[in-house]
PyMOL CGO cylinders between C-alpha atoms (Angstrom):
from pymol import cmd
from pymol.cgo import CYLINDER

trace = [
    CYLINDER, -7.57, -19.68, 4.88, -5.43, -19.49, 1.92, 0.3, 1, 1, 1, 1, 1, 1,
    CYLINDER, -5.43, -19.49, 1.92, -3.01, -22.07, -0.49, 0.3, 1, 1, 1, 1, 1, 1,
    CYLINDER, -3.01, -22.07, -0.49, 0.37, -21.01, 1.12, 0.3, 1, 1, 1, 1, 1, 1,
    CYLINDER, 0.37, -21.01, 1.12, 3.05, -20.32, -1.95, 0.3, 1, 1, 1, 1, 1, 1,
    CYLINDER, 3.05, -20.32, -1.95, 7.08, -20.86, -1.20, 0.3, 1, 1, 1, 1, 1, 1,
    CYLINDER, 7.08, -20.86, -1.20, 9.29, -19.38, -3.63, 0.3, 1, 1, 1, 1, 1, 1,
    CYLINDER, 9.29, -19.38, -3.63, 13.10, -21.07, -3.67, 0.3, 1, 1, 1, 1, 1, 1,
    CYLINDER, 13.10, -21.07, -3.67, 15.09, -20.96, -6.93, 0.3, 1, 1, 1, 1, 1, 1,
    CYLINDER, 15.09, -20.96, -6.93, 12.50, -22.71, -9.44, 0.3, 1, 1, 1, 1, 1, 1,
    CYLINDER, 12.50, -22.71, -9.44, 11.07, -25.06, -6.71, 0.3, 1, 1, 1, 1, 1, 1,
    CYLINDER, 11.07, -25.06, -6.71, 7.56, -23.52, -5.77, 0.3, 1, 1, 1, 1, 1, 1,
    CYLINDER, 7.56, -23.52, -5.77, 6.17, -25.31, -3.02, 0.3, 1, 1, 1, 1, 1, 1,
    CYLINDER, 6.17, -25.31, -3.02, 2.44, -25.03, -2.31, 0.3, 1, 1, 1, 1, 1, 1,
    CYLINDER, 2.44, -25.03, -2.31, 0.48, -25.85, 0.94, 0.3, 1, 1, 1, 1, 1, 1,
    CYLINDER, 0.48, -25.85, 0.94, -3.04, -26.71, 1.37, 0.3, 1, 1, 1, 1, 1, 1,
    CYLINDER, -3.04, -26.71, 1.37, -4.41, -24.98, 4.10, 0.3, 1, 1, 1, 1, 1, 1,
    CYLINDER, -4.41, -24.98, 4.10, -7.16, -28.59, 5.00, 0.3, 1, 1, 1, 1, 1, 1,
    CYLINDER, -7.16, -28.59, 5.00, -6.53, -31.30, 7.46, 0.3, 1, 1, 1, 1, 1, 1,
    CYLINDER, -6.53, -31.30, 7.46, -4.08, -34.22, 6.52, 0.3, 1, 1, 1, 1, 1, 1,
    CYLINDER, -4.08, -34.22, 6.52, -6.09, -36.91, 4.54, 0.3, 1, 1, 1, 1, 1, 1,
    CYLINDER, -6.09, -36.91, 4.54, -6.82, -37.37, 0.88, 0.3, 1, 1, 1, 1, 1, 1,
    CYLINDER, -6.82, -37.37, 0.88, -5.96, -34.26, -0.54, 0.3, 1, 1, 1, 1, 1, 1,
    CYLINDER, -5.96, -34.26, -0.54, -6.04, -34.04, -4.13, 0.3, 1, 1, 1, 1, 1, 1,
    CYLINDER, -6.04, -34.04, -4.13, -3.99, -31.24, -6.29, 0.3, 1, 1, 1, 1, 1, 1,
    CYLINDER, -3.99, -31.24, -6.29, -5.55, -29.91, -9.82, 0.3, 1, 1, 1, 1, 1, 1,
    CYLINDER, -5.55, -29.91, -9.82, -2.74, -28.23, -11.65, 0.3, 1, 1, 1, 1, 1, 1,
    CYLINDER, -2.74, -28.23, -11.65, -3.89, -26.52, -14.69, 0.3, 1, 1, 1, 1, 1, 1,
    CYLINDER, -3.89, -26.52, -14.69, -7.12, -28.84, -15.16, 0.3, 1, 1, 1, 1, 1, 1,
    CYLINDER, -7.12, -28.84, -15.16, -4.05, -31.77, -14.71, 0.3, 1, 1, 1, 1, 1, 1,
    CYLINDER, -4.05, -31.77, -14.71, -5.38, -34.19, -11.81, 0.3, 1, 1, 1, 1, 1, 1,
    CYLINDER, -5.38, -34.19, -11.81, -2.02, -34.94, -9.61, 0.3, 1, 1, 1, 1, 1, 1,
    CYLINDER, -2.02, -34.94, -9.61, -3.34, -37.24, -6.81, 0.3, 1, 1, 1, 1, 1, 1,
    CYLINDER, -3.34, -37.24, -6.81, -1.68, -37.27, -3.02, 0.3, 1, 1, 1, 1, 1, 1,
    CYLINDER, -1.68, -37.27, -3.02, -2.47, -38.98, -0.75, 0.3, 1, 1, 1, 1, 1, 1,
    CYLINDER, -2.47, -38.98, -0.75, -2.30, -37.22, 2.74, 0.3, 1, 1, 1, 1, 1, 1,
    CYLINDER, -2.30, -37.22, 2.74, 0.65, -34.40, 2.27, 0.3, 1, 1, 1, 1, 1, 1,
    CYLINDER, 0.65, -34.40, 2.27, -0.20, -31.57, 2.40, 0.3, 1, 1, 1, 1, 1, 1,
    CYLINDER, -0.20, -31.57, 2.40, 2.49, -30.00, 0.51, 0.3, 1, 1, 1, 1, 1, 1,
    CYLINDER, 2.49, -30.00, 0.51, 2.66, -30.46, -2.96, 0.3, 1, 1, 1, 1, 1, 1,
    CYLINDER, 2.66, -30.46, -2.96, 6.33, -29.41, -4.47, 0.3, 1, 1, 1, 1, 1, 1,
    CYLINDER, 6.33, -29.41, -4.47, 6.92, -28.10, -8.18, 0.3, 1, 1, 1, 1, 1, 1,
    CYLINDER, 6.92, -28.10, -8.18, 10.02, -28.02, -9.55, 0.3, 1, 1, 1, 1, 1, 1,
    CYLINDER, 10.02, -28.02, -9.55, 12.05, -26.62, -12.48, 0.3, 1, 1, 1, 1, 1, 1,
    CYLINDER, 12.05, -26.62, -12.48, 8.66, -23.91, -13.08, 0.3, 1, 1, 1, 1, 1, 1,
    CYLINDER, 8.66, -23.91, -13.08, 8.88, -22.52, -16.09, 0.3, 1, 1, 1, 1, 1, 1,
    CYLINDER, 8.88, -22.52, -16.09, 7.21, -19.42, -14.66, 0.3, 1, 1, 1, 1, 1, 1,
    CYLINDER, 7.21, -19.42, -14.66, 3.70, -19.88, -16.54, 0.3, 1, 1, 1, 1, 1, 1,
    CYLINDER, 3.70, -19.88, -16.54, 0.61, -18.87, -15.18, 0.3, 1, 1, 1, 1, 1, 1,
    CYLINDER, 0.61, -18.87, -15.18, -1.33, -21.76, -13.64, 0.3, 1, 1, 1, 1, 1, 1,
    CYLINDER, -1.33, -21.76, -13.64, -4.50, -22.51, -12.04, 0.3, 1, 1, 1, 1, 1, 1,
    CYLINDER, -4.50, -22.51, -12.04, -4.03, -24.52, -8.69, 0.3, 1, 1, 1, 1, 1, 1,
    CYLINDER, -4.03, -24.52, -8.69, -6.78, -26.28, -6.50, 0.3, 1, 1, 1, 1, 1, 1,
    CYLINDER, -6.78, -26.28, -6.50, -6.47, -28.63, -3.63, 0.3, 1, 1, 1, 1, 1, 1,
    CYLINDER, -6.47, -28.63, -3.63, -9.89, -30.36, -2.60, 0.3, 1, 1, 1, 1, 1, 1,
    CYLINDER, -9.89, -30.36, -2.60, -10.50, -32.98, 0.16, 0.3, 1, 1, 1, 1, 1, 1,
    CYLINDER, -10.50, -32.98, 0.16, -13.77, -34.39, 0.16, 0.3, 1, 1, 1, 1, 1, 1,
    CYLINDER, -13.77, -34.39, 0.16, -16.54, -31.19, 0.28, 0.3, 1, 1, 1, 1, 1, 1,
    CYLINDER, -16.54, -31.19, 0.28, -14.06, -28.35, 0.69, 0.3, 1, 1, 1, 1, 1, 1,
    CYLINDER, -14.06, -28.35, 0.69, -12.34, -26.65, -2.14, 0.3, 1, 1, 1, 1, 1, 1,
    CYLINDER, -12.34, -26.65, -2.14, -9.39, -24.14, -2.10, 0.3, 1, 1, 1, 1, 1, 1,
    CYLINDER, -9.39, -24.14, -2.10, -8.36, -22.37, -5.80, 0.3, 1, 1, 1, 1, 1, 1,
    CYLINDER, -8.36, -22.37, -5.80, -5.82, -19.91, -6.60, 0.3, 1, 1, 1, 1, 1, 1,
    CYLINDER, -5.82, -19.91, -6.60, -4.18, -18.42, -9.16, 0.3, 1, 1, 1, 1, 1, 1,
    CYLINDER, -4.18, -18.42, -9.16, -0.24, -18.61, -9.65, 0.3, 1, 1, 1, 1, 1, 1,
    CYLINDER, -0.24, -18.61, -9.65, 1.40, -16.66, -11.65, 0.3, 1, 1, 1, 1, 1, 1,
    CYLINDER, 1.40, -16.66, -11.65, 4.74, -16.92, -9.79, 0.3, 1, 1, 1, 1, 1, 1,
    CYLINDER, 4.74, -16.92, -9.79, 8.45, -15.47, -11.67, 0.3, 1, 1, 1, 1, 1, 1,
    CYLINDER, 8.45, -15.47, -11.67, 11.46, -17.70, -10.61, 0.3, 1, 1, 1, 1, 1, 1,
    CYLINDER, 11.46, -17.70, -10.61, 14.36, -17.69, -11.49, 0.3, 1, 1, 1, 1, 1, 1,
    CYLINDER, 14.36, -17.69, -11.49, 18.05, -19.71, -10.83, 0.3, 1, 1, 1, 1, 1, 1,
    CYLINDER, 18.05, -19.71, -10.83, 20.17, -17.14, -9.84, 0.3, 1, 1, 1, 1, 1, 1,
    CYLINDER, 20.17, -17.14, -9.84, 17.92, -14.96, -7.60, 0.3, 1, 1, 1, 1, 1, 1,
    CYLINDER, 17.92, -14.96, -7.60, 18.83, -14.08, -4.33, 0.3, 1, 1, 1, 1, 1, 1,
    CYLINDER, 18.83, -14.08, -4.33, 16.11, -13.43, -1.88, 0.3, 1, 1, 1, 1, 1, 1,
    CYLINDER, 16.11, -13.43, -1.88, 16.17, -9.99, -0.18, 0.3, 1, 1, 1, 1, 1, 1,
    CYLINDER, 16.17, -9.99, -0.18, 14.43, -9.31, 3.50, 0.3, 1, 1, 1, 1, 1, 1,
    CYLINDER, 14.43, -9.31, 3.50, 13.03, -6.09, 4.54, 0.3, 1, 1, 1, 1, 1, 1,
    CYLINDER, 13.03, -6.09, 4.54, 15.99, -5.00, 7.16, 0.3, 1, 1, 1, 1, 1, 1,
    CYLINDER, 15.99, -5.00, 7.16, 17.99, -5.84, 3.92, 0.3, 1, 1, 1, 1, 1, 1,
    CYLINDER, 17.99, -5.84, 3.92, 16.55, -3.36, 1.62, 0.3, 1, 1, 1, 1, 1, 1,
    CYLINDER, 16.55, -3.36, 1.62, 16.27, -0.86, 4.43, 0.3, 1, 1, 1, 1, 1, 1,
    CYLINDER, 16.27, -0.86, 4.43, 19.63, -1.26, 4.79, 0.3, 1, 1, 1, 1, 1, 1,
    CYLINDER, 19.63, -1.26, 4.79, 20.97, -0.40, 1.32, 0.3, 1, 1, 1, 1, 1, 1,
    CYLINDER, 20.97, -0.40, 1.32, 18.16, 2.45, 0.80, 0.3, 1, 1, 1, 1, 1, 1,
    CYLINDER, 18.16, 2.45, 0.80, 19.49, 4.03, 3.80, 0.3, 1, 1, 1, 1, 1, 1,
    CYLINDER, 19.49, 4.03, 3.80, 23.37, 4.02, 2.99, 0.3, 1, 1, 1, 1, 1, 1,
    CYLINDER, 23.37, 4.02, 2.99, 22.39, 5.22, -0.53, 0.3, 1, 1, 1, 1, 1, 1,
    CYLINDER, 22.39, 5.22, -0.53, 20.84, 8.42, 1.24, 0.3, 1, 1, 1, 1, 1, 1,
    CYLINDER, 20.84, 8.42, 1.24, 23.51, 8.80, 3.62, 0.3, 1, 1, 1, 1, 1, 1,
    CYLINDER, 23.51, 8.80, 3.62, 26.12, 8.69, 1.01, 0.3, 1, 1, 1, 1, 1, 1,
    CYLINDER, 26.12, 8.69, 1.01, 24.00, 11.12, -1.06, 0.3, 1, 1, 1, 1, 1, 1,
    CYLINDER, 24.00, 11.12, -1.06, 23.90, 13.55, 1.71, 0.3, 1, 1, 1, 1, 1, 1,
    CYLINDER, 23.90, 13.55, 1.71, 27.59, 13.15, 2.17, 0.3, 1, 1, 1, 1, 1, 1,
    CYLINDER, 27.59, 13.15, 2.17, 28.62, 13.88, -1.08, 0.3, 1, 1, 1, 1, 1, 1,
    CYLINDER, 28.62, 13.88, -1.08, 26.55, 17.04, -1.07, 0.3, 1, 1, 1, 1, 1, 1,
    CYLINDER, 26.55, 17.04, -1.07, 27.38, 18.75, 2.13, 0.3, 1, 1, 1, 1, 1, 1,
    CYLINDER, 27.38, 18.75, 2.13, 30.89, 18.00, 0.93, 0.3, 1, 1, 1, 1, 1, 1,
    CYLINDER, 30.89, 18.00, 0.93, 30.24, 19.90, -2.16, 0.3, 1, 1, 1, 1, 1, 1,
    CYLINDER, 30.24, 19.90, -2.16, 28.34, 22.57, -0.62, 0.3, 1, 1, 1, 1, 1, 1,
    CYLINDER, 28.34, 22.57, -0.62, 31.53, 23.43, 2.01, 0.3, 1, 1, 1, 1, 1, 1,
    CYLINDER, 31.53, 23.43, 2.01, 33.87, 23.06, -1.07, 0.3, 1, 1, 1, 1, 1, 1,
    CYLINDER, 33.87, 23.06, -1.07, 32.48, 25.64, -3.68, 0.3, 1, 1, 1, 1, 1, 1,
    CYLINDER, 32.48, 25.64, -3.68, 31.64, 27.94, -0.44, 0.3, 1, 1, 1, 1, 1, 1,
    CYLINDER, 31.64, 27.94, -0.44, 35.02, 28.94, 0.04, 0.3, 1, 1, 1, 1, 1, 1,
    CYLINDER, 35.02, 28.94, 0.04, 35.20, 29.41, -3.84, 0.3, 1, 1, 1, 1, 1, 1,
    CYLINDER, 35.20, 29.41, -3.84, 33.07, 32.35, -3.68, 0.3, 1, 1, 1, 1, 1, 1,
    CYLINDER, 33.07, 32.35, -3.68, 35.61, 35.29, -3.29, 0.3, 1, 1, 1, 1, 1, 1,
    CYLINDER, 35.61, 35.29, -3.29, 38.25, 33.54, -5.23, 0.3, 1, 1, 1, 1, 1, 1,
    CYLINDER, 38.25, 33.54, -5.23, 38.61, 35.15, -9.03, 0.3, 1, 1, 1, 1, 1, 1,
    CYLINDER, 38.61, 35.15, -9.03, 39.42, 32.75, -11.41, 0.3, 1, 1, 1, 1, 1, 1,
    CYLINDER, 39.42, 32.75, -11.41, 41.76, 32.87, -14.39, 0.3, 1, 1, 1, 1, 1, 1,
    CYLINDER, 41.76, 32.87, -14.39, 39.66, 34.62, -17.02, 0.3, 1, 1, 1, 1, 1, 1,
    CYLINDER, 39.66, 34.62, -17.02, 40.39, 35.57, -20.29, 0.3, 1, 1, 1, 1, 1, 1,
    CYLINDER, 40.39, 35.57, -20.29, 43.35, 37.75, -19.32, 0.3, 1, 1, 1, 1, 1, 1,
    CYLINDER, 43.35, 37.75, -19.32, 45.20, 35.01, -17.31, 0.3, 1, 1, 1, 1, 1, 1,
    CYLINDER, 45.20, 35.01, -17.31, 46.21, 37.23, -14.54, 0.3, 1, 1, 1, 1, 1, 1,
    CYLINDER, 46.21, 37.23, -14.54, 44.58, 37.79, -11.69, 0.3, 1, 1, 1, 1, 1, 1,
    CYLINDER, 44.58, 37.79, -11.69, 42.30, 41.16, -11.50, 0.3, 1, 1, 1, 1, 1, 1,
    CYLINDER, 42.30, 41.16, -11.50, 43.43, 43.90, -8.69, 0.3, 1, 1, 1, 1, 1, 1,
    CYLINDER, 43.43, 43.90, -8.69, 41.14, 46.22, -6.91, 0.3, 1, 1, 1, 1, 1, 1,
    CYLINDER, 41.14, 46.22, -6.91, 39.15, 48.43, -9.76, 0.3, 1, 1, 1, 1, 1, 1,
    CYLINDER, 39.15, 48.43, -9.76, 40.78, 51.64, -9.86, 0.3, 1, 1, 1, 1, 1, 1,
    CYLINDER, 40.78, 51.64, -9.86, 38.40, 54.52, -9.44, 0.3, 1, 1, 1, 1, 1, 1,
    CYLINDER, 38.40, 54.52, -9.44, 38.29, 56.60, -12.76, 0.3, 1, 1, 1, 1, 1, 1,
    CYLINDER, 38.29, 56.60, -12.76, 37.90, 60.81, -12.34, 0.3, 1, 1, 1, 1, 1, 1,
    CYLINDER, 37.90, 60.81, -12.34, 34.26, 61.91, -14.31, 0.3, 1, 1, 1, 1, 1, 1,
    CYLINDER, 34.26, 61.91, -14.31, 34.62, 62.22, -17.71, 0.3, 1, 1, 1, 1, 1, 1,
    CYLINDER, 34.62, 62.22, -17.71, 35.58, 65.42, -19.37, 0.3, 1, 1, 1, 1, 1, 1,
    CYLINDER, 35.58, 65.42, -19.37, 32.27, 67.26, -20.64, 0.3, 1, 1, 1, 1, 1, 1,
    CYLINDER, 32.27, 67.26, -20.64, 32.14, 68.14, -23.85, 0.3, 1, 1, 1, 1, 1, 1,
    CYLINDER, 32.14, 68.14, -23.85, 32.27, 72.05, -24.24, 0.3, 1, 1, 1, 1, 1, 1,
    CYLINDER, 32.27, 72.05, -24.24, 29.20, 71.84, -26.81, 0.3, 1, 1, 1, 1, 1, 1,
    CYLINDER, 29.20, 71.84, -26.81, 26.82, 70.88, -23.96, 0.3, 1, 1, 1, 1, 1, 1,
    CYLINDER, 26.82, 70.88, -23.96, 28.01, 72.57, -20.48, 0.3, 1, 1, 1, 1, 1, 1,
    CYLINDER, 28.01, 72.57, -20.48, 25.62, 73.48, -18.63, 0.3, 1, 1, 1, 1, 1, 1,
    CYLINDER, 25.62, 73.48, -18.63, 24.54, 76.98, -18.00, 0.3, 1, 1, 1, 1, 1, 1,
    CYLINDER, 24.54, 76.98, -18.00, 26.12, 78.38, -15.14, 0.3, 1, 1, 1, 1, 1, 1,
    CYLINDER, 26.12, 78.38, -15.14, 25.21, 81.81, -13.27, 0.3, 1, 1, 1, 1, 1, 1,
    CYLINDER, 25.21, 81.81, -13.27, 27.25, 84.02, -14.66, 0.3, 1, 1, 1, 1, 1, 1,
    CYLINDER, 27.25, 84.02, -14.66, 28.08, 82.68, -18.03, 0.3, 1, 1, 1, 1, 1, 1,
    CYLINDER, 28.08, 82.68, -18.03, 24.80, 83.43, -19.55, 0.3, 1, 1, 1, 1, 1, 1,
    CYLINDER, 24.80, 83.43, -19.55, 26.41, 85.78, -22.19, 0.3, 1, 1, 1, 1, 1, 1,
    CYLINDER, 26.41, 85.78, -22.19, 27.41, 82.69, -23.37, 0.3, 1, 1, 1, 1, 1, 1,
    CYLINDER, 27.41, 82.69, -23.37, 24.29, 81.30, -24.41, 0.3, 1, 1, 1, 1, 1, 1,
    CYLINDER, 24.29, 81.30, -24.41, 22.75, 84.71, -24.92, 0.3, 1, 1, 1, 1, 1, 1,
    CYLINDER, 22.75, 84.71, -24.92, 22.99, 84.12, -28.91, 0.3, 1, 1, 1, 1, 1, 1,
    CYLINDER, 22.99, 84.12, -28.91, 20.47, 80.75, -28.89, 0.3, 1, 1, 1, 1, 1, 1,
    CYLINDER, 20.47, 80.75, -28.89, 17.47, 82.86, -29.04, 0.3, 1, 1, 1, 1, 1, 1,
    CYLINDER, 17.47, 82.86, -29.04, 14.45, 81.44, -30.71, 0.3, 1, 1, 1, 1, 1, 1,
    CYLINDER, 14.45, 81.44, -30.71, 14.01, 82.25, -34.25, 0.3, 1, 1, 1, 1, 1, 1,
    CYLINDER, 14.01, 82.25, -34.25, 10.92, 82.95, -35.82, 0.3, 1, 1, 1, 1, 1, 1,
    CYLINDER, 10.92, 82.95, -35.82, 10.60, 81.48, -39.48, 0.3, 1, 1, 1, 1, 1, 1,
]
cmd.load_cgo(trace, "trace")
């Protein structure tokens, strides 16, 4: 068995897990005497690190608290933070399937480039013109070419 800790605003409220009777509470090497309650209440904690014991005759419980409080706080349970985890992911998931079906239909669209008007179909070009310096040799036309003969030096 264990010192059971409650947490509510700065009131921490401890409970000693031994039978109703004289029960006394060591706070920080601070005797604080009861006499049979169980529960011994702090309030306005400052949030310090303390050393807690409750004894009753031969048996001894000790714990450690270091326990953050706090005025303002608001307590949270599990289903709660399920809850808001979930509808984060959900909205998430939203937002980018939304996206996604957006910028699909995007795709084949051109947009306004540097031009500003909108491109047409690309024109096919005919080859270029060779250049008569470099035709190729054809049958026939080796006459042509007949003059490039090797020359010995």
């Amino acid at each position: 068995k264990e010192i059971l800790v409650e947490i509510s605003g700065t009131t921490v409220t401890l409970t000693c897990p031994l039978p109703e009777g004289t029960i006394t509470w060591t706070l920080s090497e601070t005797k604080q005497t009861h006499g049979s309650e169980q529960k011994h209440v702090i309030k306005n904690h400052n949030s310090s690190p303390t050393s807690v014991s409750c004894a009753s005759d031969d048996k001894t419980y000790e714990m450690y608290l270091n326990a953050r409080v706090c005025e303002n706080c608001e307590e949270l349970d599990v289903l709660a933070v399920t809850g808001i985890i979930t509808a984060d992911l959900l909205i998430t998931f939203g937002v980018l399937i939304l996206v996604y079906y957006f910028s699909k239909g995007r795709k084949g669209r051109a947009s306004a480039g540097a031009g500003g008007r909108p491109r047409g179909q690309k024109m096919q070009r005919p080859p270029p013109v060779p250049n008569p310096d470099y035709e190729p040799i054809r049958k026939g036309q080796r006459e042509v070419y007949a003059g490039l003969e090797p020359r010995g030096f």
